[in-house]
C-alpha positions as CSV (number, residue, x, y, z in Angstrom):
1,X,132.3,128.3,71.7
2,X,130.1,125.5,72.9
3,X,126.5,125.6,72.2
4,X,123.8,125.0,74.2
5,X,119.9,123.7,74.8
6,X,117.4,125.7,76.6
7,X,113.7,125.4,77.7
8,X,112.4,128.8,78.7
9,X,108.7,130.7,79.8
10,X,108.0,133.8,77.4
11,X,106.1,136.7,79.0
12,X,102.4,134.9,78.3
13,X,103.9,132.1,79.7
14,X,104.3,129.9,77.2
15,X,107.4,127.3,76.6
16,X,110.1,127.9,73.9
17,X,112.7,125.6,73.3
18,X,115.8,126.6,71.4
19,X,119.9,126.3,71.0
20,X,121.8,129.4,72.0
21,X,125.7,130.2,71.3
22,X,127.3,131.2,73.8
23,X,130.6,130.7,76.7
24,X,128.4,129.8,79.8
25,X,125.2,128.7,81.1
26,X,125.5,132.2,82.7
27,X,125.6,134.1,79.7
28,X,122.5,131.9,78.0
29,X,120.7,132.1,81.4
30,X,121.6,136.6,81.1
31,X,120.7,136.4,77.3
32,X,117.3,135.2,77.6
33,X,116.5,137.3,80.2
34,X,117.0,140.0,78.2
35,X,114.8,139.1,75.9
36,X,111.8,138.8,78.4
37,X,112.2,135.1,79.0
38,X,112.6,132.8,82.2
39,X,114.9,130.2,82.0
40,X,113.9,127.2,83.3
41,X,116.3,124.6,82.1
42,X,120.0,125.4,80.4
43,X,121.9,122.0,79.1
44,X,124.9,122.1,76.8
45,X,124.6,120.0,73.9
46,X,126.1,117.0,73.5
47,X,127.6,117.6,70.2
48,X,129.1,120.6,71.8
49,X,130.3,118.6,74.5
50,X,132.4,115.7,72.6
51,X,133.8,118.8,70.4
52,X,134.9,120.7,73.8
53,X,136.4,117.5,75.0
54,X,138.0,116.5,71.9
55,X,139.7,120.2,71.8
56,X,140.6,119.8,75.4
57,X,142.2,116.7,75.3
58,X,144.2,117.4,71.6
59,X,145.6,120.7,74.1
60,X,146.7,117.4,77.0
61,X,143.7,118.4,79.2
62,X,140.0,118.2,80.3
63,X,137.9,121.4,80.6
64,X,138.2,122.6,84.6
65,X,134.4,123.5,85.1
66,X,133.8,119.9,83.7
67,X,135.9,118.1,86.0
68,X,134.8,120.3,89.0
69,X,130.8,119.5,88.3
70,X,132.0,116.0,88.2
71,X,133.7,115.6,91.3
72,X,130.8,117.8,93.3
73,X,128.5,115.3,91.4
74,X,130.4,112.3,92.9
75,X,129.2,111.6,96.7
76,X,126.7,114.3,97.2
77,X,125.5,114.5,100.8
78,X,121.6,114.5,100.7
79,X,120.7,117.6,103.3
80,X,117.9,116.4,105.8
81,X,115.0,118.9,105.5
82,X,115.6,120.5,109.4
83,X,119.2,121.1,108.1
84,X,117.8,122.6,105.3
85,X,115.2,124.6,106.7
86,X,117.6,125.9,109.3
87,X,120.6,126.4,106.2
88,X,117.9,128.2,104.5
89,X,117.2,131.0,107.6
90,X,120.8,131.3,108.5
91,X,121.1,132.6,105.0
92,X,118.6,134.6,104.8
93,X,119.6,136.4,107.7
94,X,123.3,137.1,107.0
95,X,121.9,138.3,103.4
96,X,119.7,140.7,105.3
97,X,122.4,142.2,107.5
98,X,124.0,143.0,104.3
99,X,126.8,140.5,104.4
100,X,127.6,139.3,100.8
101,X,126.7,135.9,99.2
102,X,130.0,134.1,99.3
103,X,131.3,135.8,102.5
104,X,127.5,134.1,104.0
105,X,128.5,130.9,102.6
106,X,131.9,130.5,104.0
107,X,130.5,131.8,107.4
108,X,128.0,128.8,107.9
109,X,130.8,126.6,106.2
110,X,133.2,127.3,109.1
111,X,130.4,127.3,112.0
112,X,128.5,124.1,110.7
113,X,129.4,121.0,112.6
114,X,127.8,118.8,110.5
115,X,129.8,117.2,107.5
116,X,126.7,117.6,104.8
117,X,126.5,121.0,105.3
118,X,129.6,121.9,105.5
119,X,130.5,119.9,102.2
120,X,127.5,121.4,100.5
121,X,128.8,125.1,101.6
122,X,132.3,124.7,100.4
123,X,131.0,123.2,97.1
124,X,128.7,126.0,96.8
125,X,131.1,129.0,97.6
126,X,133.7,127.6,95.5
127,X,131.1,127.3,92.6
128,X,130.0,131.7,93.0
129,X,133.5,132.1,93.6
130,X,134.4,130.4,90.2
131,X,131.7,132.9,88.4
132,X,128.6,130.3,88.6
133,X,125.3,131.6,89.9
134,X,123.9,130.4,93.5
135,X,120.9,128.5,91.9
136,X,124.0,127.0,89.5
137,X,125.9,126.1,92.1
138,X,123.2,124.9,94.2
139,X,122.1,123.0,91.1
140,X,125.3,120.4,91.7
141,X,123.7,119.4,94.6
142,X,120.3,117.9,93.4
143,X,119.6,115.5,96.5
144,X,119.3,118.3,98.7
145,X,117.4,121.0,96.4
146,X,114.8,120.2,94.3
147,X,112.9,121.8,91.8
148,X,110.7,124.1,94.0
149,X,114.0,125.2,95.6
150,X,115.6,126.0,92.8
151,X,113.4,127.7,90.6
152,X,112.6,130.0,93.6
153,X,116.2,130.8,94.1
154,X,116.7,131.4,90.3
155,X,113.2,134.2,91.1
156,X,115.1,135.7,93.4
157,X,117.9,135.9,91.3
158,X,116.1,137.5,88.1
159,X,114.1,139.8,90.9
160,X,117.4,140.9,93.1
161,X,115.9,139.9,96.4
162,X,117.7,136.8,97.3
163,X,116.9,137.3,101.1
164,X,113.0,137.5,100.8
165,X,112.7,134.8,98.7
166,X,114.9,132.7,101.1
167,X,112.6,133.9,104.0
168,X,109.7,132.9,102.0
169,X,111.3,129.5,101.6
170,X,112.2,128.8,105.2
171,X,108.6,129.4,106.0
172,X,107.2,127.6,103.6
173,X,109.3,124.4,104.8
174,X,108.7,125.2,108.6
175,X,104.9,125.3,107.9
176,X,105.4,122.1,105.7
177,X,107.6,120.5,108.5
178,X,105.4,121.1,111.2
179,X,101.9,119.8,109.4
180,X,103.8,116.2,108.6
181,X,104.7,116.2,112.0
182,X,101.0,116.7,113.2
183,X,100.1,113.7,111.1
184,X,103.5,111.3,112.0
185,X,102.2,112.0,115.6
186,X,98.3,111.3,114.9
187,X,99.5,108.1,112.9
188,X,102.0,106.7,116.3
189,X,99.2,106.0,118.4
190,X,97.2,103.6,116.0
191,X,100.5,102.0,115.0
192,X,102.0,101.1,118.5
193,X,98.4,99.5,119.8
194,X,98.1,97.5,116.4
195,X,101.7,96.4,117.1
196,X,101.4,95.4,120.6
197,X,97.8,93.7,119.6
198,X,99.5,91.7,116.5
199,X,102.1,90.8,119.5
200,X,99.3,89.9,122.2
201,X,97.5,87.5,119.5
202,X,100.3,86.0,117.9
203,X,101.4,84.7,121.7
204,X,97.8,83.8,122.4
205,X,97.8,81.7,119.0
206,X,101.1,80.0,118.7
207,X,101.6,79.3,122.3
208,X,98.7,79.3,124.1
209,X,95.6,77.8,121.7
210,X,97.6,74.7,121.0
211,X,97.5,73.9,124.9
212,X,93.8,74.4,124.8
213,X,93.6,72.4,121.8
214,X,95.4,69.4,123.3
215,X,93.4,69.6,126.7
216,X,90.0,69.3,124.9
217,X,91.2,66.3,122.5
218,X,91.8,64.8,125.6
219,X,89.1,65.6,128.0
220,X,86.2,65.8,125.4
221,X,87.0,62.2,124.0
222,X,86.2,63.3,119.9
223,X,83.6,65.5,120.9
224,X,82.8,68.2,118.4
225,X,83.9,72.0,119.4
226,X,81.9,75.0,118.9
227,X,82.5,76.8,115.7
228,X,84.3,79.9,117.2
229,X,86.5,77.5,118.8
230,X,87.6,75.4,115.7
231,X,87.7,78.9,113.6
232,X,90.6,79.6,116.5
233,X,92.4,76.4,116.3
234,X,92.4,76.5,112.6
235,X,93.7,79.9,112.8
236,X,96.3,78.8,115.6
237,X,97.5,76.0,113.2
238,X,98.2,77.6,110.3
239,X,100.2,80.3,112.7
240,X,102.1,77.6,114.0
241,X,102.7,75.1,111.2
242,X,102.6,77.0,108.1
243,X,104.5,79.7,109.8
244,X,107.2,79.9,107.0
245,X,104.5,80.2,104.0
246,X,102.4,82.7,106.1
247,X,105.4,84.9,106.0
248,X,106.4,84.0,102.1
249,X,102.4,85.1,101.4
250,X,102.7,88.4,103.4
251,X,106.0,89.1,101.7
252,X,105.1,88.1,98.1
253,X,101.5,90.5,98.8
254,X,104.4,94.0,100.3
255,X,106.3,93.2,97.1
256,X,103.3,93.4,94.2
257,X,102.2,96.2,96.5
258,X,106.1,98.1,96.2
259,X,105.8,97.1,92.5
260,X,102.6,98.4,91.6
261,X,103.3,101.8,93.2
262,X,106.1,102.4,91.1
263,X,103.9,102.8,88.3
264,X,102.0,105.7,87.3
265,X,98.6,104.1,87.1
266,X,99.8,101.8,90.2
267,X,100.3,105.0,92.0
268,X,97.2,107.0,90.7
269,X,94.9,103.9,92.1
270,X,97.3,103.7,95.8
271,X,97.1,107.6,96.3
272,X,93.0,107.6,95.2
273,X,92.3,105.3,98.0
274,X,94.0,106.9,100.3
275,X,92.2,110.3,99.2
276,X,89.0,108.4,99.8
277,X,89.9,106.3,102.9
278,X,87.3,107.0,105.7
279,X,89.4,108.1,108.4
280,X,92.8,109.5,106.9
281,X,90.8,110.2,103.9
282,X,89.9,113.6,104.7
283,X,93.5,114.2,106.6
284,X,95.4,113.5,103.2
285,X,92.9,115.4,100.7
286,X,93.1,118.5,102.8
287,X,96.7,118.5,103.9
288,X,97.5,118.2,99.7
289,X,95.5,121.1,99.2
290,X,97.5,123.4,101.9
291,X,100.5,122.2,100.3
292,X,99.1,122.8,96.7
293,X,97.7,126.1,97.5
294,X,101.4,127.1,99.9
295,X,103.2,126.0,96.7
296,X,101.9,127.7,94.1
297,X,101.1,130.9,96.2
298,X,104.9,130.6,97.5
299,X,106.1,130.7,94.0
300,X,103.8,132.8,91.7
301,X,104.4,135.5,94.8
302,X,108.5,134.7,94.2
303,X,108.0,135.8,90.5
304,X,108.1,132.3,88.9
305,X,105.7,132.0,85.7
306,X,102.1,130.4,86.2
307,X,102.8,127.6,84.1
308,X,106.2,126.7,85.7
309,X,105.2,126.9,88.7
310,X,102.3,124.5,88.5
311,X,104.8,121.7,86.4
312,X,107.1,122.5,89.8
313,X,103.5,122.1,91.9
314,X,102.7,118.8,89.8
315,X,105.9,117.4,90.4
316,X,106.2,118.2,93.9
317,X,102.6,117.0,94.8
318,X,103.2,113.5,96.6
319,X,100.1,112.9,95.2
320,X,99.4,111.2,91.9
321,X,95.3,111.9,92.1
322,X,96.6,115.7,92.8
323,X,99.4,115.9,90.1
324,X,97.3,114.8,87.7
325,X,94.9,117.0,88.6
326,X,97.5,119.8,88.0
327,X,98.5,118.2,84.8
328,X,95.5,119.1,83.7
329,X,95.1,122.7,84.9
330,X,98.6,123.0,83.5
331,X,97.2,122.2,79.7
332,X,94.4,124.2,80.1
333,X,96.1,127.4,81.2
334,X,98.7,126.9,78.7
335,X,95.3,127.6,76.3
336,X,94.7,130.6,77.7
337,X,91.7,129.6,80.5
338,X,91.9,131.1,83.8
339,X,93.1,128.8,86.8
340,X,89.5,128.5,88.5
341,X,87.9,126.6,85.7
342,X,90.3,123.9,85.4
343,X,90.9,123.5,89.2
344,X,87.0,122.7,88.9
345,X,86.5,120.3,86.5
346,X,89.0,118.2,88.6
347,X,86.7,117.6,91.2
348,X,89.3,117.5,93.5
349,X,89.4,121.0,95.1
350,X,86.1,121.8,97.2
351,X,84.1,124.8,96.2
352,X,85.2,127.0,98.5
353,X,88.6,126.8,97.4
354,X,87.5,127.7,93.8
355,X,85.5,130.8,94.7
356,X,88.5,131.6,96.4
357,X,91.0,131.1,93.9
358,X,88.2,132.7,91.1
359,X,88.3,136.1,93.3
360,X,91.9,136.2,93.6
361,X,92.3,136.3,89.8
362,X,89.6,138.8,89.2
363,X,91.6,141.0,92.1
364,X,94.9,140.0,91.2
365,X,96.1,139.5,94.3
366,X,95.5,135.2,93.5
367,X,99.1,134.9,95.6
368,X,97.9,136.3,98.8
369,X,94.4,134.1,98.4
370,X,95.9,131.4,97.8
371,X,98.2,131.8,101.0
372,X,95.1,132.0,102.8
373,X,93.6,129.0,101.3
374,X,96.9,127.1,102.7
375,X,96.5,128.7,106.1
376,X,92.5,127.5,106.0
377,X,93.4,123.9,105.1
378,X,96.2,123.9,107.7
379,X,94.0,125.0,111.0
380,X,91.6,122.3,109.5
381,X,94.2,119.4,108.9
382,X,95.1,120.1,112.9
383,X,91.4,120.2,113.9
384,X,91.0,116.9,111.8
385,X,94.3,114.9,113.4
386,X,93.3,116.0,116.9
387,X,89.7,114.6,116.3
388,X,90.9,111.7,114.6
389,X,93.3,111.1,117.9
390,X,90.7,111.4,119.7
391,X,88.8,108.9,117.8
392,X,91.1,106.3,117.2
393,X,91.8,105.8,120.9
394,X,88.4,104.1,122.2
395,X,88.3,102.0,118.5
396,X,91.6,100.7,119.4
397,X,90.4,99.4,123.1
398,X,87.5,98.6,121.1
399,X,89.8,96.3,118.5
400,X,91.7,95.0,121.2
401,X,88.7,94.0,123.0
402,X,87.5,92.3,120.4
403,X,90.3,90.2,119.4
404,X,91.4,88.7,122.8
405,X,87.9,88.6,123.8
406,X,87.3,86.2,120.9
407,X,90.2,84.6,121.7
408,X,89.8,83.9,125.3
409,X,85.0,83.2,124.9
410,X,86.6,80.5,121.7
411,X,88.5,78.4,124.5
412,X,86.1,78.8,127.4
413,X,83.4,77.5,125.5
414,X,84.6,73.9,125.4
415,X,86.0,74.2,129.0
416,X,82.6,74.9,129.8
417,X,81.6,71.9,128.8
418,X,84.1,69.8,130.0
419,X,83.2,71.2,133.7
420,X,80.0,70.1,133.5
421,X,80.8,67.0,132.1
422,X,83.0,66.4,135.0
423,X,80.3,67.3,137.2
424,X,77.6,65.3,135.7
């Protein structure tokens, strides 16, 4: 009998780690929940493994659930979040009207039109059909279904409400959809005007400023050009002629960038100015507390342990400042302090969002706060993206006017000149 590894949350929330013998992840995942614990990750051991292979292939075969793991392994479509979102409702609505797991599986495998969720379907009926679990069998699929995913389907499992928690997730994914829209939408405007100005003034400065440049060498005889005008030419010259190392420079400067934010302290620096930027400064901090405070809310309301669920909230932050931040709330609660405290000495999370947080734990209803802290943050991460809309649109005329302004007052400057030279 093979033997495996398992990481699990006691009842005061604390992690155990320990080796269990037994036929299935199934019957480790059932044995540990009767003694009180939640199972958060179930590995066979490797030992275990080589011995179970060497058996199978001394009998002229290879273990069946092995080679089925492998091949669903092999290829995994990644689900797009709508598809998910939707896969998500559709399933919670045939589990609802009473229709049982598989039988809702193969239903939305025959009626999906598109391959991904078709495959993942198939994969995952086969998988309950062959005895697994649904957060097992969804489990073979990691692209698509991460942690918080998971671990909420593997609540709902312990709890025997499959099709709340599945509601719970599709709103909590349609509320997170819709907010990154908001923000992809207030971040098109800025982005297509500094585009078409980056056009506009490359034109001006490669094809236009060299003209200029030739008409004046001419006309003014030697004569020395204002300052703003020989600041333009210069500019226009290294645009034209040093075009090729311009573009080695920029790409050199997007790669150390790339590079740095691929490490942790890289990231933590990135993700700090962006939490202090003046404009999306205050768009990012708030929109990763809604999503902190949804989170959390989302899965200690599913059942999931405190302490998982802020590792699952650190690791599905997006936000280095904020997961460390949580990091730190995580080793504190795992001592026994409240969650209010911590959150606190972060200096991350505003004070209203503590109070909040400290008179949901002394009601124990913290859940339902801190659904309302995530609703709060959401109204004001629209109220901040329409007034940043509406601020960015006169600064980008403004920019605009600016830079072909100087442009254009650069080159009349010496024409000026040569008029009234001509004149004189």
């Amino acid at each position: 009998m093979p033997i495996f590894q398992y990481t699990a949350m006691d009842s005061s929330g604390k992690e155990k780690k320990g080796r269990m013998e037994a036929a299935n992840e199934q019957a480790v995942n059932a044995a540990l929940k009767e003694q009180g614990m939640f199972p958060t990750t179930i590995k066979e051991d490797a030992g275990s493994k080589k011995t179970a292979r060497a058996g199978a292939a001394q009998q002229g075969g290879a273990p069946k659930k092995s080679m089925m793991n492998f091949g669903l392994s092999l290829g995994t479509p990644a689900l797009k979040t709508k598809d998910l979102t939707i896969l998500t409702r559709q399933i919670a609505i045939l589990l609802d009207a009473g229709l049982p797991l598989v039988r809702s599986l193969r239903t939305l495998e025959k009626q999906a039109k598109n391959p991904a969720v078709k495959k993942v379907m198939k994969d995952t009926a086969d998988s309950v059909e062959g005895g697994s679990t649904f957060s097992e069998a969804l489990s073979q699929h990691p692209k698509s279904f991460d942690k918080l995913y998971l671990n909420m389907i593997r609540a709902g499992e312990a709890a025997g409400a499959m099709e709340v928690i599945l509601d719970r997730l599709a709103k909590f994914m349609e509320k997170a959809a819709k907010l990154a829209a908001k923000i992809k939408a207030a971040l098109i405007y800025p982005v297509v005007v500094l585009t078409i100005a980056l056009l506009i003034t490359s034109g001006l400065m490669i094809f236009i400023v060299p003209k200029f440049e030739k008409i004046f060498s001419e006309l003014l005889e030697g004569e020395k050009l204002p300052p703003l005008t020989q600041f333009v030419i210069g500019i226009s010259n290294i645009m034209q002629k040093h075009f090729i190392e311009s573009a080695i420079v920029i790409g050199i400067i997007v790669v150390i960038y790339v590079l740095i934010g691929k490490t942790a302290k890289g990231r933590f620096v990135i993700d700090w100015v962006k939490y202090r930027a003046p404009l999306f400064g205050p768009i990012i901090s708030k929109s990763s507390i809604g999503r902190f405070s949804r989170t959390l809310g989302t899965l200690m309301s599913s059942g999931v342990p405190v302490l998982n669920a802020l590792q699952i909230v650190r690791d599905t932050s997006g936000n280095e400042v904020v997961s460390q931040g949580v990091q730190k709330v995580h080793d504190a609660v795992k001592e026994g302090e409240g969650l209010a405290g911590p959150l606190a000495a972060t200096k991350i999370f505003p004070d209203m969002v503590i109070s909040m947080i400290e008179v949901g734990e002394e009601t124990g209803k913290l859940p339902d706060m801190l659904e309302k802290i995530a609703e709060t943050y959401d109204d004001e991460v629209d109220n901040a993206v329409e007034a940043l809309t509406s601020m960015i649109e006169p600064l980008m005329i403004i920019f605009l006017a600016v830079v072909v302004g100087t442009i254009v007052i650069a080159l009349f400057m010496p024409l000026i000149a040569i008029i009234n030279k001509l004149g004189g």
